[in-house]
C-alpha positions in Angstrom: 97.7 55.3 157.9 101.5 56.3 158.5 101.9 59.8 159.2 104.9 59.2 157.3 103.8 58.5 154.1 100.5 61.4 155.0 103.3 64.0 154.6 105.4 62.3 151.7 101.7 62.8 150.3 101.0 66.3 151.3 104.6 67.3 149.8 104.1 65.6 146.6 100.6 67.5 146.2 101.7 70.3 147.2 105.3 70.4 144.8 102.4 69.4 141.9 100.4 72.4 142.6 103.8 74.9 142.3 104.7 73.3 139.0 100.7 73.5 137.5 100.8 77.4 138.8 104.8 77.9 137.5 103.5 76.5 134.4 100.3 78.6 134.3 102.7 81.4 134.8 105.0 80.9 132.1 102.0 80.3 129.5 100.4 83.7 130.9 103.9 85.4 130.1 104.3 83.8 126.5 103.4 86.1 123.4 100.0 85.3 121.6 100.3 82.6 119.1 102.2 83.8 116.2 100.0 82.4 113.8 97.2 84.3 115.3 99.4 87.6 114.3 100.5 86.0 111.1 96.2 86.1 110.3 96.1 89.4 112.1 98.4 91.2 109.4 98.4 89.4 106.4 94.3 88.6 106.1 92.6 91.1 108.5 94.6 94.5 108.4 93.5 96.6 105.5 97.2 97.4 104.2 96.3 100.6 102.0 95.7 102.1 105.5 97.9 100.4 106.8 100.8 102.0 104.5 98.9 105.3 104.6 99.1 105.5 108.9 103.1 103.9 108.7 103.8 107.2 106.0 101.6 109.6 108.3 104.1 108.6 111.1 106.9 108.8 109.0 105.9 112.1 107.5 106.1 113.4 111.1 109.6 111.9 111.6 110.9 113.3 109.1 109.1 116.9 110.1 110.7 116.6 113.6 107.8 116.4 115.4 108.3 112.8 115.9 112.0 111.2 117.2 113.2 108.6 115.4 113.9 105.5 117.5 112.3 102.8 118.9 108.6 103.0 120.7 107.0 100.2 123.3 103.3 100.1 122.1 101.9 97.5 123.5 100.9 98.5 127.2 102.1 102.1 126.8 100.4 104.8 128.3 103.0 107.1 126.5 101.2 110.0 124.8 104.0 109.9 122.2 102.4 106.9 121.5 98.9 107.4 122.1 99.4 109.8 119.3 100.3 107.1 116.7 97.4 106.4 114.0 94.6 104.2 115.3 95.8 101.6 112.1 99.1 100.6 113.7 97.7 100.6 117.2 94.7 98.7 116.5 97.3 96.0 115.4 98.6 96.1 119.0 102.2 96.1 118.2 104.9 95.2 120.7 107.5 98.1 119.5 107.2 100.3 116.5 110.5 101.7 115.1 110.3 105.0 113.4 113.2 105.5 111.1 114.7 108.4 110.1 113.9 108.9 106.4 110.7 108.1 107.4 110.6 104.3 107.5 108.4 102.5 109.6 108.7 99.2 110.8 105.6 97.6 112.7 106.7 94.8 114.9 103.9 92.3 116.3 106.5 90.2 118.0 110.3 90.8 118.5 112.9 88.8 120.3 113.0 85.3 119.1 110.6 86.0 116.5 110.1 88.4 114.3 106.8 89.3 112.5 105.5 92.9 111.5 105.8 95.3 108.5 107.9 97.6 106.9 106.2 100.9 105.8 108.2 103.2 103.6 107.5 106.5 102.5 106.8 106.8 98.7 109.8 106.6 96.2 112.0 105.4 99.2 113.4 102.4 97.3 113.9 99.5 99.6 115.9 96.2 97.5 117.2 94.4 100.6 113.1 93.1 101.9 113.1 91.4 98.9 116.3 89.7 99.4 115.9 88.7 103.1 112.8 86.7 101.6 110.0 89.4 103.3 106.7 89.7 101.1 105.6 93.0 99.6 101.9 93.3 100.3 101.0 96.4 98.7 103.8 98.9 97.2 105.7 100.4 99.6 104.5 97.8 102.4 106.4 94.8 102.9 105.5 91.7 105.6 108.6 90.0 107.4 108.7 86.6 109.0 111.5 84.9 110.4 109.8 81.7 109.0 111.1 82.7 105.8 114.3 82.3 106.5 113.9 79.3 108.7 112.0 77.4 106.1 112.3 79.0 102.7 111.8 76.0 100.8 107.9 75.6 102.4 106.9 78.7 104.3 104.8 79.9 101.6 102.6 76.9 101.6 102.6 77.8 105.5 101.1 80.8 104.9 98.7 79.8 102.7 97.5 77.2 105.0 96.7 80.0 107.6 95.0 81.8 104.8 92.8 78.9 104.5 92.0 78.6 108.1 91.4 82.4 108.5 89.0 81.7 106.2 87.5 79.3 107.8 87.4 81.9 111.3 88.9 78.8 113.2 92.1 80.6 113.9 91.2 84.5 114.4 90.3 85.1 118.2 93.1 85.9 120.6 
């Protein structure tokens, strides 16, 4: 054999194995599937506690023992947010923004899209979720998804569909 075409071998292994571990990379990095999250909220999460741990938080915004502003959550060792209720962290939100009227918002995934929930305090009256399209689960708790207004015309039967799968337990394990 040509020691030649031996190395012309060896580099086009060896460029193959950096692109499989780039790519393994990338995938690692990449946010869970956002359906996944989409199950997580809308079919798991019990949203009476749910609203009730978003107005706890809230409550202590608007007592001052709690800045309003935006927290990490997911990976923080912050006790500020160790403090949080166990409802929101359970969810394993990226960020959690704490508003200061005592509005909550609960985000699973933020960037390029968006998923979470809106908790607000009660008799805080709140027209403009329904307008963007977001979905009131419970009074006072509304869901967003950027789907809505990518798709408005179908992302309802979207959602159902997931309902239907998470149902079915094929598409709740992270």
């Amino acid at each position: 054999m040509n020691t030649k075409r031996v190395v012309q071998g060896l580099v086009i292994v060896a460029f193959g194995g950096f692109v499989l571990f780039c790519a393994a990379c990338i995938v690692r990095l990449l946010p869970p599937d956002t359906d996944i999250l989409r199950v997580r909220l809308l079919y798991e999460s019990d949203h009476a506690a749910l609203l009730e741990a978003c107005r706890d938080l809230g409550r202590r915004a608007i007592a001052g023992e709690l800045k309003a502003g935006m927290y990490k959550v997911k990976g923080s060792a912050d006790a500020v947010v160790q403090a949080f209720p166990r409802r929101i962290l359970e969810l394993e939100p990226v960020y959690v923004v704490v508003g200061e009227e005592g509005e909550i918002t609960v985000a699973m995934i933020g960037g390029l899209d968006h998923i979470g929930v809106y908790g607000y305090p009660e008799g805080y009256s709140r027209s403009a979720c329904a307008a963007r399209g977001d979905r009131e689960l419970i009074g006072g708790l509304w869901y967003y998804d950027d789907g809505y207004n990518a798709r408005p015309q179908d992302w309802d039967w979207h959602i159902e569909r997931l309902r239907r799968k998470a149902k079915s337990s094929r598409l709740t394990s992270l």
